[in-house]
C-alpha positions in Angstrom: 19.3 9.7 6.7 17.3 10.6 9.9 14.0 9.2 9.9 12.1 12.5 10.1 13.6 13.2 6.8 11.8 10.5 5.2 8.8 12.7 4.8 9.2 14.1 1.7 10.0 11.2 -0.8 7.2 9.2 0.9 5.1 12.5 -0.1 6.7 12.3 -3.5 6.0 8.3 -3.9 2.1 8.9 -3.5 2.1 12.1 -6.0 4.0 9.5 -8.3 1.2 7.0 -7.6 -1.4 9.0 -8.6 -0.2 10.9 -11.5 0.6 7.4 -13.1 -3.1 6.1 -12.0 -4.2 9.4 -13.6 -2.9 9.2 -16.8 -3.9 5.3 -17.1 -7.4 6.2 -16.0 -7.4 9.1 -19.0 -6.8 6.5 -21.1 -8.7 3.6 -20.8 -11.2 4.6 -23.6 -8.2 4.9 -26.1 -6.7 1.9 -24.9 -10.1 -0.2 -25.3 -10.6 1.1 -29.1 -6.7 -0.3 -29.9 -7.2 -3.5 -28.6 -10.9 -4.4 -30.2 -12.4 -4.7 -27.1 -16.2 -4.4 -26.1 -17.1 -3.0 -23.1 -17.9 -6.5 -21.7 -14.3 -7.9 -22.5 -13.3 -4.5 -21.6 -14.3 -5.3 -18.0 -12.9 -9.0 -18.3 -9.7 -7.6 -19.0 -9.9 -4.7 -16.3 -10.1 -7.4 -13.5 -6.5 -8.4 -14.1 -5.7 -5.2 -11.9 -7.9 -6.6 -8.5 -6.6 -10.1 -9.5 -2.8 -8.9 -9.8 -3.4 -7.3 -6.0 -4.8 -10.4 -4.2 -1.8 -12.6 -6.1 0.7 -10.3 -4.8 -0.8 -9.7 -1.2 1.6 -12.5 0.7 4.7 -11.7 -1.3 4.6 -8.1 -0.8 3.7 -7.9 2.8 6.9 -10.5 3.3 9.2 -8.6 1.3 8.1 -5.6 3.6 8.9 -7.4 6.7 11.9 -9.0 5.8 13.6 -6.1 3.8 12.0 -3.0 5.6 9.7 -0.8 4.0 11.8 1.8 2.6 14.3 -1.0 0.8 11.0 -2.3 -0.8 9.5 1.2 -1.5 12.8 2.2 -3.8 12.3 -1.3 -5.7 8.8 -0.5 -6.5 9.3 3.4 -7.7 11.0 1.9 -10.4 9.0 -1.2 -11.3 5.6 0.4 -11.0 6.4 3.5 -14.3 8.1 0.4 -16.4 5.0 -1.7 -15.8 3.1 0.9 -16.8 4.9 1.1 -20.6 3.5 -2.4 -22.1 0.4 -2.0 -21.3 0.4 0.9 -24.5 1.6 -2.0 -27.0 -1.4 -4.5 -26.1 -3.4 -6.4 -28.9 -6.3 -8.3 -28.0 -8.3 -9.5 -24.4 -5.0 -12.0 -23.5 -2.3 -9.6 -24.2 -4.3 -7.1 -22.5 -4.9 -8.9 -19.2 -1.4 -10.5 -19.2 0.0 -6.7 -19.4 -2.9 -5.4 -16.6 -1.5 -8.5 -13.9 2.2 -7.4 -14.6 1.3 -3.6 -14.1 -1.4 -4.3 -11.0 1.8 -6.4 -9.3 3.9 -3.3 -9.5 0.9 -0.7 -8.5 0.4 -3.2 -5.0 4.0 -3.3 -4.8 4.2 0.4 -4.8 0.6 0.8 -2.7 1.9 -1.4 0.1 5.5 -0.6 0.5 4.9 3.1 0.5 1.6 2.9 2.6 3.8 0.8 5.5 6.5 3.6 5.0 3.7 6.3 5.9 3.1 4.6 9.1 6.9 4.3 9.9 6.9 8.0 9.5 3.6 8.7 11.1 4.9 6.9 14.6 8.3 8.8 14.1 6.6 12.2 14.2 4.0 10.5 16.9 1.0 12.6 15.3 -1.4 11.9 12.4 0.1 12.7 8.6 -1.4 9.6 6.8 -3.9 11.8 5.1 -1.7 14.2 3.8 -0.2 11.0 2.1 -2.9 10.8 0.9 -4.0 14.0 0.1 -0.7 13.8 -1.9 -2.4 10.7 -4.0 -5.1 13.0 -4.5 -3.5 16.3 -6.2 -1.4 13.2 -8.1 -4.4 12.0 -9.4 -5.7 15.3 -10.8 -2.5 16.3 -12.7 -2.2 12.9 -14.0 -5.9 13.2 -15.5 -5.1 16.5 -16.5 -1.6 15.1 -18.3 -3.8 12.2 -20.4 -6.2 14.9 -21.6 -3.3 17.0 -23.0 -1.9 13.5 -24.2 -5.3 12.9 -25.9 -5.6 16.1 -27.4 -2.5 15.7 -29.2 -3.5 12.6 -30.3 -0.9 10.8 -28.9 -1.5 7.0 -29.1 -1.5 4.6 -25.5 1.6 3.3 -26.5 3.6 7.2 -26.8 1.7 8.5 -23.7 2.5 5.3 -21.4 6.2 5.1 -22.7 6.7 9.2 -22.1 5.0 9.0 -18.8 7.0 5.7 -18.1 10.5 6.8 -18.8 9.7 10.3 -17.0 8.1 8.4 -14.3 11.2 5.9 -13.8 13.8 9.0 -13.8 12.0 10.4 -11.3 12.0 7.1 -9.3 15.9 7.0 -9.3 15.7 10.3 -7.9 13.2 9.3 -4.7 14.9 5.9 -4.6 18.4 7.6 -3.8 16.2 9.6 -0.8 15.0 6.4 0.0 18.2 5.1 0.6 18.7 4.5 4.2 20.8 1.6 6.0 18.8 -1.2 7.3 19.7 -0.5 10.3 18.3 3.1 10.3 15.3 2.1 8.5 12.3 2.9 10.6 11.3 0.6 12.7 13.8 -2.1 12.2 15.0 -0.8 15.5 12.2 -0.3 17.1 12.0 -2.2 20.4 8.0 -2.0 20.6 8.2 -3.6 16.7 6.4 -7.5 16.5 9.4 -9.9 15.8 10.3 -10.5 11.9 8.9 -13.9 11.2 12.1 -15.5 10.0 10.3 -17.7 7.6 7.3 -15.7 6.5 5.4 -18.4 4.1 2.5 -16.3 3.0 -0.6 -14.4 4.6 -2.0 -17.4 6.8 -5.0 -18.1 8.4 -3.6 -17.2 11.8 -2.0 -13.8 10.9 -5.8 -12.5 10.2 -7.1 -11.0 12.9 -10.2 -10.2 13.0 -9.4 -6.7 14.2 -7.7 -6.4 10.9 -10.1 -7.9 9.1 -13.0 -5.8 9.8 -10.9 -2.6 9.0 -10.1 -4.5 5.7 -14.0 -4.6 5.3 -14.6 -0.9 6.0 -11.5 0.1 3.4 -13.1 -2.0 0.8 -16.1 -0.8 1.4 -15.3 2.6 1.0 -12.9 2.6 -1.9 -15.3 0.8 -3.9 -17.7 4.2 -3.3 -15.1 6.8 -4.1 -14.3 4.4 -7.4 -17.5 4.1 -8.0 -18.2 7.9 -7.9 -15.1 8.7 -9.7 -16.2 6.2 -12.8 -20.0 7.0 -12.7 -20.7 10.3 -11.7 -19.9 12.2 -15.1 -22.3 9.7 -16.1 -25.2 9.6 -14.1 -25.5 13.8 -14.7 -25.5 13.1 -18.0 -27.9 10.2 -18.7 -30.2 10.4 -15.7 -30.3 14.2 -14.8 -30.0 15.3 -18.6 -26.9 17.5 -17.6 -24.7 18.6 -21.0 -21.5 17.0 -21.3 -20.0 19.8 -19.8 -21.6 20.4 -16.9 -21.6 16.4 -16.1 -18.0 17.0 -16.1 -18.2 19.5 -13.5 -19.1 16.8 -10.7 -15.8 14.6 -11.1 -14.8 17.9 -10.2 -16.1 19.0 -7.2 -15.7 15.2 -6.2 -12.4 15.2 -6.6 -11.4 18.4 -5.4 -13.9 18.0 -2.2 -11.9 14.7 -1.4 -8.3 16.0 -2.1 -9.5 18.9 0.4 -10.7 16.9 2.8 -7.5 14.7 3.1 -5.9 18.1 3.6 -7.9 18.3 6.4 -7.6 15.0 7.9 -4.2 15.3 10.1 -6.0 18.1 11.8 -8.9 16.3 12.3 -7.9 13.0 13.1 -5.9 14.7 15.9 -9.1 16.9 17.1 -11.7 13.7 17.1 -9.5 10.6 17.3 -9.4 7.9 14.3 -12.6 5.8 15.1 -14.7 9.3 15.2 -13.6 10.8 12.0 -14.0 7.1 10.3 -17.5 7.4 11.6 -18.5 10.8 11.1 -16.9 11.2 7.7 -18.6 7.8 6.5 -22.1 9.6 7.5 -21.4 12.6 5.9 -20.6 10.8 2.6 -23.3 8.5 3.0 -26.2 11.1 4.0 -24.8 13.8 1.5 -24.8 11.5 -1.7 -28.0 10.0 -0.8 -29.8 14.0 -0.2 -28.1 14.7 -3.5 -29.7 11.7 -5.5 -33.4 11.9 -3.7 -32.9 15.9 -5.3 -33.2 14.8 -8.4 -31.6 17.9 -9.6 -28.3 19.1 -11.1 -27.2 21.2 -8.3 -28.2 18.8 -5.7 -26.1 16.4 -7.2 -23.3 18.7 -7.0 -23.9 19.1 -3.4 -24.2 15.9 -2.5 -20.5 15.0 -4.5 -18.6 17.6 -2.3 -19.9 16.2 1.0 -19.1 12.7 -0.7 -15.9 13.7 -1.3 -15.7 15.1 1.9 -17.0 12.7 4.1 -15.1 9.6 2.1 -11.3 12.0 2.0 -10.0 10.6 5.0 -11.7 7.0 5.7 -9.4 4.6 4.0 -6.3 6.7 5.0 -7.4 6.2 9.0 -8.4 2.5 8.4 -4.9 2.1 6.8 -3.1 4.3 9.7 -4.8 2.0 12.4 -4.0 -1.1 10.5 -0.6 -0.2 11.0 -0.9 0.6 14.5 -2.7 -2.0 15.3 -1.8 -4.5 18.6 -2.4 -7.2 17.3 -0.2 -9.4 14.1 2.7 -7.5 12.1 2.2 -4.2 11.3 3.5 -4.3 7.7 0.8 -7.7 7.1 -2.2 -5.5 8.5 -1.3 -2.9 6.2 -0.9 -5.2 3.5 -4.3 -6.4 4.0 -6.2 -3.4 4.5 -4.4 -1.7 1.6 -5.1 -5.3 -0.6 -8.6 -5.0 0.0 -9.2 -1.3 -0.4 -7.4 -1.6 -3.5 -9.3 -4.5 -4.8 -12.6 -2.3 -3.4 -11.4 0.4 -5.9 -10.9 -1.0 -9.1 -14.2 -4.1 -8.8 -16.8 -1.5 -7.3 -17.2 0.8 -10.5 -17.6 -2.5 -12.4 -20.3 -3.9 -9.6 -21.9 -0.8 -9.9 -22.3 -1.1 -13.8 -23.8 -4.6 -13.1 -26.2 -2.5 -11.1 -27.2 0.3 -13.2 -28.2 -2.6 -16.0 -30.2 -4.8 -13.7 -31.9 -1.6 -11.9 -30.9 1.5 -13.6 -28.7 4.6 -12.7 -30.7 5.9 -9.9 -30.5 2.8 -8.2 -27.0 1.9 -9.2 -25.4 5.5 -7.8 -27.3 4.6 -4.2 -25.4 1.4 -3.4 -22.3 3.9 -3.0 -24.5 6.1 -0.1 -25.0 2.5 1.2 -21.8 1.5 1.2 -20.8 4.7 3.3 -23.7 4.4 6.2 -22.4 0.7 6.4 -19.2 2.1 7.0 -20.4 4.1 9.4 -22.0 1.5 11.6 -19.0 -0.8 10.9 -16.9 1.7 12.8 -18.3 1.3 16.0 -16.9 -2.0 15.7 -13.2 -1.0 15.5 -13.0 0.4 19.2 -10.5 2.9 20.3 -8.2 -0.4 22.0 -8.0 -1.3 18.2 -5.8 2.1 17.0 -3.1 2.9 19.6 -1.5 6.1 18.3 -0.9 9.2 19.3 -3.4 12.2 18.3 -1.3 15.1 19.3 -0.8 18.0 17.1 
């Protein structure tokens, strides 16, 4: 297969992604009522995901370098829908959390290998597409939402809705894992002269591969995933119980949040072309941090929803750059960078709606839904740090 063909099932491995993230997400509350759990133990159990992704960091990022990113990426199309099927049989807080690090190991597996894949592609082509990976995440995530509530409706138990979406999931992995199927020797970048050597014994993520280059774009993606999660888990919520919206027009902001972001990664190829990777990490922090903090200080249900589409806006395309610079960055392997940055943003994601419900029961809604707005100026200020020497890529059209 010639690289530029790669595209497409590297699309098709983030739609994957997010459908199956979107029907778990759907349902959590389902899943939490068959297993007897409070929303405390709840929350105990749902760290199993982060926890999964920090044990799997080293081992991942190795595989990728030693195997090649596509090899590892048609493993984990398959291993991420079967992980996904136990978690609908769980009983009780151990069973639960045992299930959760089996099916977050399969999820970083997945993230990682198919995020290092995008940046194969991306330097292939020699222009910008990681947000349209992205992007493709995105429009995942929707349907899959959409698919849980039509599960839900028909009253479909966890365990039928995770074991349909499963098997479909995993047929449709054989599919992209035949796509996937090129030679070593044609996968991209393993002949790549400008590629870092393979470490021929890579022992784990040590202190020496962390550069602090990589690092601090690690920081900003945490940083910012843990704002889009936190929107995405506590928005519906905070129109509801603070602003006194009804249920359905609460609803209404996921919404526009989630449509605002899925456009804006639509978006972001172009942009990141127009303005370069540093300036759309900057201005796109600003926007979400300024717009979400104009739409809490109005008080007012329509400010709110204002203030979620320039969220979703400004936030779209930050973790896709970080990652796309991680992987172009000069300094340590490019798979381990993106292994990094992608282990941190996904930890970011899945601890910063439950930091955030710390926060709104120390200090209240209103003060918990500004830490995200925060979060994004930081951001902001963080990405003067990066420099352009830090992202050597091109930016043509």
């Amino acid at each position: 297969m010639e690289r530029g063909l790669l595209r497409p099932p590297v699309l098709a491995c983030f739609v994957l992604l997010g459908i199956e993230m979107g029907i778990w997400g759907s349902r959590i509350p389902e899943v939490r009522l068959q297993t007897g759990l409070s929303y405390g133990t709840l929350g105990i159990a749902l760290f199993a995901l982060p926890l999964a992704t920090v044990l799997s960091l080293a081992f991942v990022s190795n595989a990728v370098i030693r195997h090649g990113s596509c090899a590892v990426l048609r493993v984990a199309v398959l291993a991420a829908p079967v992980s996904l099927i136990p978690v609908g049989f769980a009983r009780g807080l151990a069973m639960l959390a045992l299930v959760l690090l089996l099916f977050g190991s399969a999820l970083c597996l997945l993230n990682i290998a198919m995020n290092a894949c995008a940046v194969d592609v991306e330097k292939t082509h020699q222009r910008p597409l990681m947000s349209s990976f992205h992007a493709a995440f995105s429009i995942g995530a929707i349907a899959g939402a959409g698919v849980g509530g039509v599960f839900a409706k028909l009253q479909w138990t966890p365990a039928t809705s995770f074991t349909v979406t499963g098997i479909a999931l995993f047929v449709a992995g054989l599919a992209l894992a035949r796509a996937l199927g090129v030679d070593e020797a044609t996968d991209p970048g393993a002949d790549d002269p400008a590629a870092p050597a393979t470490d021929p014994n890579p022992a784990g993520i040590r202190r020496r591969d962390l550069h602090r280059a990589v690092l601090l774009l690690g920081t900003l993606a945490m940083f910012s995933a843990a704002a889009e999660g936190a929107m995405t888990d506590w928005s519906v919520v905070y129109l509801h119980d603070a602003l006194n919206a009804a249920t359905g027009p609460a609803s209404w902001g996921l919404t526009c949040f989630s449509a605002a972001v899925a456009a804006g990664r639509l978006a972001g190829n172009r942009l990141s072309a127009r303005w370069g990777t540093v300036r759309l990490i900057q201005i796109g922090a600003a926007v979400a941090g300024s717009g979400l903090a104009a739409g809490v200080l109005s008080d007012t249900v329509p400010g709110m929803y204002l203030g979620l589409v320039l969220m979703g806006l400004g936030v779209s395309c930050v973790v896709p750059q970080i990652v796309s610079a991680a992987g172009h960055a000069p300094v340590g392997h490019p798979s381990r960078n993106i292994a990094v940055v992608t282990g941190l943003s996904t930890v970011g994601s899945l601890a910063g709606p439950v930091v955030i419900g710390a926060v709104a029961a120390a200090g209240g809604l209103t003060v918990a839904v500004t830490v995200p707005a925060a979060l994004m100026l930081a951001v902001a200020a963080g990405g003067a740090l990066i420099g352009d020497r830090s992202v050597q890529r091109p930016n043509k059209l």
